[in-house]
C-alpha positions in Angstrom: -13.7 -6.9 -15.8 -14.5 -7.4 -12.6 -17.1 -5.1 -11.2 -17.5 -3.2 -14.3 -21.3 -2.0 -13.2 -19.0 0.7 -10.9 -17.3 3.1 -11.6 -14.0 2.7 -9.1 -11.7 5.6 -8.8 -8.3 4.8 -7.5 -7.2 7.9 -5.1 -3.3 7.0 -5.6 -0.6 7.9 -8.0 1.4 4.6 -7.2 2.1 2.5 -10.0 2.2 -0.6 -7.8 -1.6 -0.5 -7.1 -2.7 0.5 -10.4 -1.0 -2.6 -11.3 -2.5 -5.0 -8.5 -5.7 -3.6 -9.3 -5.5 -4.2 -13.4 -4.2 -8.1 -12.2 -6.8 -8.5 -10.1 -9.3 -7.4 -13.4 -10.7 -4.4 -11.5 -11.6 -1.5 -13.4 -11.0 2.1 -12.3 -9.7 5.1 -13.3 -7.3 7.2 -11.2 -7.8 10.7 -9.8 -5.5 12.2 -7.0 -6.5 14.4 -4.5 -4.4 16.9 -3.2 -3.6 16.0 0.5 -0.7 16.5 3.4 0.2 12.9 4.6 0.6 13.9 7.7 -0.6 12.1 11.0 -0.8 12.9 14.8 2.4 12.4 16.4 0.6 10.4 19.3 -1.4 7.7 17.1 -0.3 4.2 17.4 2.0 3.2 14.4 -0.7 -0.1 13.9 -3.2 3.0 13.1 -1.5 5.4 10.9 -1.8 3.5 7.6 -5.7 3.4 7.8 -5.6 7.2 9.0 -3.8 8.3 6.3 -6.1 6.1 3.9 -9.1 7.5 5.3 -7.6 10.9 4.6 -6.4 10.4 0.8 -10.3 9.2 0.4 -11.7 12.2 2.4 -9.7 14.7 0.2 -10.9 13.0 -2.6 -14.7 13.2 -1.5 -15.5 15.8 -4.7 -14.8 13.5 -7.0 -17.9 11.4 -6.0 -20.8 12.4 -8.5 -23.4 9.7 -8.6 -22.2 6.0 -7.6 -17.9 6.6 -7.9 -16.3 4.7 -5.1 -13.5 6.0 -4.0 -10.2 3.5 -3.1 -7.5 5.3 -1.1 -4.3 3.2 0.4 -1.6 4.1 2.2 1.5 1.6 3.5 3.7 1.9 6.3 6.9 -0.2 7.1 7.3 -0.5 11.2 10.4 -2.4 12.6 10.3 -2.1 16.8 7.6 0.5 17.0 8.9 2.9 14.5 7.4 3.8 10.9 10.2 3.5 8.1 9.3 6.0 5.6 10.5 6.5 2.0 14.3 7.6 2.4 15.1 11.4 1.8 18.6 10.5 -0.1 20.6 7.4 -1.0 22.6 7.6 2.7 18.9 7.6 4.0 17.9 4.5 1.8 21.2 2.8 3.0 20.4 3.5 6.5 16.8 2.0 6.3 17.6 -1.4 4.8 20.8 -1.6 6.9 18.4 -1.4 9.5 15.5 -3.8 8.3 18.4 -6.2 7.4 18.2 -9.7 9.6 14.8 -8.3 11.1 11.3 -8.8 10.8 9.5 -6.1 10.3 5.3 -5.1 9.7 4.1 -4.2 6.4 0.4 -2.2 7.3 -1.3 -1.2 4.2 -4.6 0.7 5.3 -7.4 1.0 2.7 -10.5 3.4 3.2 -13.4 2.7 0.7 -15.7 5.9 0.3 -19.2 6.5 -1.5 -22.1 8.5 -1.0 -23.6 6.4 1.2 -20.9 4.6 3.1 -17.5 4.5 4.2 -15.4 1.5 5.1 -11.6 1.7 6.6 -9.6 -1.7 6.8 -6.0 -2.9 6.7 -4.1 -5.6 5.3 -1.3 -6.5 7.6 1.9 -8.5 6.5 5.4 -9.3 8.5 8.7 -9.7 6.6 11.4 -11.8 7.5 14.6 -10.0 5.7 18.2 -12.1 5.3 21.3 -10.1 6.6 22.4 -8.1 4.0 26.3 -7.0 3.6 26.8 -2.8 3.0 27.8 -4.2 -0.5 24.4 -5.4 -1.5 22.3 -2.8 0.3 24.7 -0.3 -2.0 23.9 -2.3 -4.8 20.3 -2.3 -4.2 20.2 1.5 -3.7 22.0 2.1 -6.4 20.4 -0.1 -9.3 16.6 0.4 -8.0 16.8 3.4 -6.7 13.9 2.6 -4.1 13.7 6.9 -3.0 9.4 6.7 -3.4 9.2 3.6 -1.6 8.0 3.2 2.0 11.2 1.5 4.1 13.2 1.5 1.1 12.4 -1.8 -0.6 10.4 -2.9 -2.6 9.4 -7.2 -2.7 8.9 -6.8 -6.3 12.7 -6.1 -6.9 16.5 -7.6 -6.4 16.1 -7.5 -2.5 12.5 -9.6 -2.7 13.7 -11.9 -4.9 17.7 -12.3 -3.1 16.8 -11.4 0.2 13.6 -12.0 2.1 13.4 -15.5 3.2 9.5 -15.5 4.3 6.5 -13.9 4.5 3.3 -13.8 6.7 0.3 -12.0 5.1 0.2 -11.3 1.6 2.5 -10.4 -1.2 0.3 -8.1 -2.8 -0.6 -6.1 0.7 3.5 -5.6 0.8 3.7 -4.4 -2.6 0.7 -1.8 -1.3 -3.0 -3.4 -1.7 -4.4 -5.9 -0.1 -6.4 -6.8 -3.1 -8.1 -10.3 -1.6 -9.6 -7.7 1.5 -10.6 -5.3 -1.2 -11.7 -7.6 -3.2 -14.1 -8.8 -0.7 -15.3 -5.6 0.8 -16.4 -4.8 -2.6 -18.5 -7.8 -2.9 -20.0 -7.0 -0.1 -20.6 -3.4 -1.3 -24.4 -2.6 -1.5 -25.7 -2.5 -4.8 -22.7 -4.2 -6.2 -22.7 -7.6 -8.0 -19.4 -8.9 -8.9 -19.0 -10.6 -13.0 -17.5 -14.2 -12.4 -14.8 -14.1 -13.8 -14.5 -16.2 -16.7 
């Protein structure tokens, strides 16, 4: 494993980054803190990703005992200025990708790295060209992935990734919810941290 001299604690319940993490041979364990996303009604959308990261990481401050990092993310979906959020209901999910459809839209996934001795906020940033989609395929989207804890509705990883987005500028994995390669590399660059090759 990657980085296996640090102990790396993942301050997220999504399955998604566990994943990206485990791919990219990272090892950590996960612990979540208790925290209200909320954010200022008067930040910038660009900055709301990395606020909330540095937040998640902040709450999660205790579990720090020796040389724990802590890895908080947090991923917003803007189209035209406005943050896309995960839908309330399945009219709400409908309404979102109905609304993404034939756009291109900003995936920001901010990423706040915490230890003892240092603190490090950064964002991976990603723009999505989506096809027009007929109500008929948003429905069945909706309705066989059931996308309800997903930012925007979507997920690239699924039926409307593969069928439906045409391009992408920025990373796959920062759209799916880490930026691992700007993770990666900040943890290189971590003091007192020496990176295995892999093999």
């Amino acid at each position: 494993m990657i980085f296996s001299d640090k102990k790396i604690i993942l301050a997220s319940a999504s399955p998604r980054r566990s994943q990206l993490l485990r791919q990219a041979g990272i090892a950590f364990e996960i612990k979540i803190p208790e925290v209200e996303e909320s954010y200022p009604e008067e930040l910038p959308v660009e900055e709301v990703a990395p606020f909330l990261a540095k937040k998640k990481a902040e709450a999660a401050r205790s579990f720090i005992v020796d040389k724990e990092i802590i890895l908080a993310a947090d991923s917003v979906v803007i189209l035209h200025g406005i943050i896309y959020e995960k839908p309330v209901d399945r009219a709400d999910a409908i309404r979102i990708i109905g609304q993404l459809s034939g756009q291109v839209h900003q995936v920001i996934t901010g990423v706040c790295l915490l230890s003892k001795e240092k603190m490090e906020v950064f964002s991976g940033i990603s723009k999505v060209h989506f096809d027009r989609l007929s109500l008929e395929e948003i429905e069945y989207y909706v309705d066989t992935c059931q996308p309800f804890d997903k930012a925007g509705a979507y997920a690239i990883q699924e039926w409307i990734g593969l069928c439906k987005i045409s391009r992408i500028e920025g990373t796959y994995a920062n759209i799916m919810g880490l930026p691992v390669d700007l993770v990666y590399r900040k943890l290189q660059d971590w003091e007192g941290i020496g990176a295995k090759k892999p093999a």
